[in-house]
LOLOKE-830915 format. One line per 3 residues: number of its first residue (from 1); their letters; for each residue x, y, z of N, C-alpha, C, O, CB. Coordinates in steps of 0.001 Angstrom, whole numbers, padded with zeros to 6 digits. Last residue first. Glycine has a CB too. Layout:
N
NUM) A) X,Y,Z,X,Y,Z,X,Y,Z,X,Y,Z,X,Y,Z ~ ...
***
This chain:
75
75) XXX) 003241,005355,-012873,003745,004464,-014604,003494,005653,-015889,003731,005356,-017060,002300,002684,-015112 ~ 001937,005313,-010948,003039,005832,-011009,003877,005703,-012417,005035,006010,-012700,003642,005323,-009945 ~ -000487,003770,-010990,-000147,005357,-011383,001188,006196,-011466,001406,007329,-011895,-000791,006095,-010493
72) XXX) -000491,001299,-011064,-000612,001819,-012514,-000385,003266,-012525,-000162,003949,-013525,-002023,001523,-013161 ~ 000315,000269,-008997,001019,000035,-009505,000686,000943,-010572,001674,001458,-011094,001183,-001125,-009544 ~ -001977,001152,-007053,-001052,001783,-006455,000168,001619,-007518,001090,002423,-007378,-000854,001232,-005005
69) XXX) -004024,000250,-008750,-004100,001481,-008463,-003077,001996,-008354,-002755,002982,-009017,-004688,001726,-007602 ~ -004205,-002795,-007769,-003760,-002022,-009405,-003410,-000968,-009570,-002529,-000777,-010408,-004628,-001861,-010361 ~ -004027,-002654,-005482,-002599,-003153,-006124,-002201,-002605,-007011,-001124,-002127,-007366,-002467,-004323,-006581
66) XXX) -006738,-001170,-005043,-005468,-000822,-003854,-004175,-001485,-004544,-003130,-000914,-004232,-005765,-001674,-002054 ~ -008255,-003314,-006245,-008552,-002101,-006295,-006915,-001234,-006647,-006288,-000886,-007647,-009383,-001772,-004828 ~ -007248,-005959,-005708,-007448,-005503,-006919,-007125,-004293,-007060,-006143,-003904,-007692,-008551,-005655,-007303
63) XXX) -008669,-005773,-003249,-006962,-005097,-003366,-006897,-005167,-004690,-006317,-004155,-005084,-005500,-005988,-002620 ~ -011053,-004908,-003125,-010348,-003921,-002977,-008712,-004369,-002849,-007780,-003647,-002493,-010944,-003207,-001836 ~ -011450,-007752,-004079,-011964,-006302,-005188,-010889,-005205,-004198,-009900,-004764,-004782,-014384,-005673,-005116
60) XXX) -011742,-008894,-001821,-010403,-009136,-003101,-010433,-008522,-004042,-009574,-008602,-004920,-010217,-010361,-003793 ~ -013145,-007684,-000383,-011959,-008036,000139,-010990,-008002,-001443,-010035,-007367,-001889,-012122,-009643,001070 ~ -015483,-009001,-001671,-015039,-007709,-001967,-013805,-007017,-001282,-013492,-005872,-001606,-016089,-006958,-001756
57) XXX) -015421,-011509,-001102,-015361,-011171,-002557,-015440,-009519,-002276,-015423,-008949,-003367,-016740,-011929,-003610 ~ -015991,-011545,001294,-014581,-012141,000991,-014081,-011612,-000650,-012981,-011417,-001168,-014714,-014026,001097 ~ -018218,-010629,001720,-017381,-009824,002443,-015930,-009738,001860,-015094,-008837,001802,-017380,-010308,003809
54) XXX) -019670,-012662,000517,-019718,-011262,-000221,-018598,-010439,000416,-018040,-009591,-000280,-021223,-010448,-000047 ~ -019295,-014726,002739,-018672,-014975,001129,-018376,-013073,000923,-017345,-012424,001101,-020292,-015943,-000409 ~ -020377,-013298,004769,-019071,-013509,004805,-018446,-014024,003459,-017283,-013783,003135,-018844,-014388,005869
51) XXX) -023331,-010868,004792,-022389,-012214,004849,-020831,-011957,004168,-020318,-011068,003489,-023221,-013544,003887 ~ -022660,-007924,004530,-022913,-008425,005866,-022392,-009792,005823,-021392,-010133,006456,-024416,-008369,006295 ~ -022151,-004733,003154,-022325,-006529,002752,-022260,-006992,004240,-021732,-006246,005064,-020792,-007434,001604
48) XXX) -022148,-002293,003678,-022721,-002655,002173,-022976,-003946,003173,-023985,-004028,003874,-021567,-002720,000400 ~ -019717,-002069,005491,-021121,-001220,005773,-022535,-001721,004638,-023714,-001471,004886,-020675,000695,005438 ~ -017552,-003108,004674,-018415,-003823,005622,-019782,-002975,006229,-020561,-003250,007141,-017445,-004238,006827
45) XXX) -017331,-001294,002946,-017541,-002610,002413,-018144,-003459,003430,-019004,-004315,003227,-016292,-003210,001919 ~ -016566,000699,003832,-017735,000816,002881,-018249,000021,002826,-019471,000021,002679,-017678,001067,001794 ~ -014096,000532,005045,-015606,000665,005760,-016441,000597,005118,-017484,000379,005735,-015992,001689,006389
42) XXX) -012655,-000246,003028,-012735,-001122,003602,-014278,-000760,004269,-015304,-001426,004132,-011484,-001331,004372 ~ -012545,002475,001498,-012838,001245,001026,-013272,000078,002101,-014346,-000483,001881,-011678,000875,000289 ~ -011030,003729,004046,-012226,003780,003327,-013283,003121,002289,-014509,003238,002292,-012026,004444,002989
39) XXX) -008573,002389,003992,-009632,002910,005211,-010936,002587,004373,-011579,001559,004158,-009504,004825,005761 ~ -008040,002253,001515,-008029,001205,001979,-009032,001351,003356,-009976,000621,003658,-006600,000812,002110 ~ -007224,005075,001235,-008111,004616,000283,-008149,003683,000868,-008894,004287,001640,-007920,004536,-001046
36) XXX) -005200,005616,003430,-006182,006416,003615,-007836,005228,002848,-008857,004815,003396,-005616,008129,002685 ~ -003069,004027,002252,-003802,003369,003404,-005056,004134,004022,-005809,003627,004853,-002789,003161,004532 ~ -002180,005721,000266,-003015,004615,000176,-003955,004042,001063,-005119,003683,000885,-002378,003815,-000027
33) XXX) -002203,008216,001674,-002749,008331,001084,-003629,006875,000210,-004772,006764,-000232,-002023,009159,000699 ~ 000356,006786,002639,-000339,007361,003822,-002015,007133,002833,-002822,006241,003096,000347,009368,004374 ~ 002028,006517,000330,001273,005534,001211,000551,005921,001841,-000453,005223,001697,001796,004860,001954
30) XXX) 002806,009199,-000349,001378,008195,-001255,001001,006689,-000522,000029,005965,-000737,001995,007630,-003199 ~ 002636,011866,001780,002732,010956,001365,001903,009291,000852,001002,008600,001328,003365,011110,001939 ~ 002044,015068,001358,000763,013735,001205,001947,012549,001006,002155,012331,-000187,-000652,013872,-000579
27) XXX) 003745,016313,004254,003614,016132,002767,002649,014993,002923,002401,014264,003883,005066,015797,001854 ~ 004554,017255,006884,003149,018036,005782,003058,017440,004368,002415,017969,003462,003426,019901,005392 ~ 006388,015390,007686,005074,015436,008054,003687,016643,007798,002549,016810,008236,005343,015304,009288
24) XXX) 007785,013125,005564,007560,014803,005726,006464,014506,006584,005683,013579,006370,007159,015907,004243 ~ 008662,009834,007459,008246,011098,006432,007697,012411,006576,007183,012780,007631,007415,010743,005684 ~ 012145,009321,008341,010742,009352,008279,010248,010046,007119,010839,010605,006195,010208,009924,009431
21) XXX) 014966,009297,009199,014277,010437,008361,013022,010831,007985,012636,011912,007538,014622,010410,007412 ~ 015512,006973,009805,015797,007732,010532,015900,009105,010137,016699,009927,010586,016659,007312,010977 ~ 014152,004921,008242,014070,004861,009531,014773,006121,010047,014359,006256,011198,014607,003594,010020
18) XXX) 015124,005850,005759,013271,005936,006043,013306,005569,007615,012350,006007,008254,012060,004480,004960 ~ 017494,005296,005774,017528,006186,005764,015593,006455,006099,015155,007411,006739,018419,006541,004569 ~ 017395,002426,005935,018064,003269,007370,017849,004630,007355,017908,005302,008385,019705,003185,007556
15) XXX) 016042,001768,003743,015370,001046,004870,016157,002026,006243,015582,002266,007305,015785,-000948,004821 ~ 018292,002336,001995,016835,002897,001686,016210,002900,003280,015961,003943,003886,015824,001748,000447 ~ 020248,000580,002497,020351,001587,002667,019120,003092,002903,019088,004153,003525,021085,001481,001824
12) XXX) 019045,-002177,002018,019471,-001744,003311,019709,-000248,003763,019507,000184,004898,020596,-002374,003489 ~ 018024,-001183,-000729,017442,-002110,000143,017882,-001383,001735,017335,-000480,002369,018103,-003793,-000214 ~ 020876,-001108,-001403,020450,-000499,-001913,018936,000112,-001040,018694,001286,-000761,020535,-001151,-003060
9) XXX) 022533,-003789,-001182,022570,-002084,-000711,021710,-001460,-000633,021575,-001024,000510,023148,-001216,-001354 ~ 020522,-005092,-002535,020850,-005245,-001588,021337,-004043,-000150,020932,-003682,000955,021565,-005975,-002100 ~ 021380,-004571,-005141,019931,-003993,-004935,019973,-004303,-002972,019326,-003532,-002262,018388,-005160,-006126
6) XXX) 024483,-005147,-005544,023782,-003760,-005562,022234,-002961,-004552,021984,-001950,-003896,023396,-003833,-007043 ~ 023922,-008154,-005211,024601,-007059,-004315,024208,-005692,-004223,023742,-005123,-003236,025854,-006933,-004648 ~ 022983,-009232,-007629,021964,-009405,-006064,023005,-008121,-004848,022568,-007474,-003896,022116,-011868,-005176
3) XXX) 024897,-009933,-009206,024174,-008713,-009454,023151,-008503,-008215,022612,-007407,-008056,023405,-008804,-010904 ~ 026672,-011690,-007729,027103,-010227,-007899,025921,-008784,-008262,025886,-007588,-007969,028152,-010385,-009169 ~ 025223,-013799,-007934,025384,-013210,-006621,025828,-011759,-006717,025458,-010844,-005981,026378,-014008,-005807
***
C-alpha cells in the first residue's frame, strides 16, 4: 500500500495540473498529433475497405499502428 501512494499523488496531481493548465496552444502536442494520425488512418480505411470483416481487420492494424507507434518513440 505504501508503494501505491506515491504514484497516486502523483496521478492526482498530474490530472489537476492538466486540468487547469491545459495545453500550449501553439505547441504540437503529441496527443493532439496522435489523434491527428488516427484521423487519418481511420479515413483511409474506411475509404479502402467497405465490408465489415476487412473493416475490423484494419481497425486492429491501426491500433497496432497508433499503440506501437505511440510506445516506441518515446523510448
Amino acid at each position: 500500500m505504501d508503494r501505491l501512494t506515491p504514484g497516486v499523488i502523483a496521478f492526482v496531481l498530474a490530472y489537476f495540473l492538466d486540468f487547469l493548465l491545459g495545453d500550449p496552444p501553439r505547441f504540437p502536442h503529441p496527443v493532439r498529433i496522435l489523434g491527428a494520425l488516427i484521423t487519418l488512418l481511420e479515413k483511409s480505411a474506411r475509404r479502402l475497405f467497405i465490408s465489415q470483416p476487412v473493416l475490423k481487420t484494419a481497425g486492429l492494424i491501426l491500433v497496432v499502428i497508433a499503440a506501437g507507434g505511440s510506445t516506441c518513440l518515446p523510448g
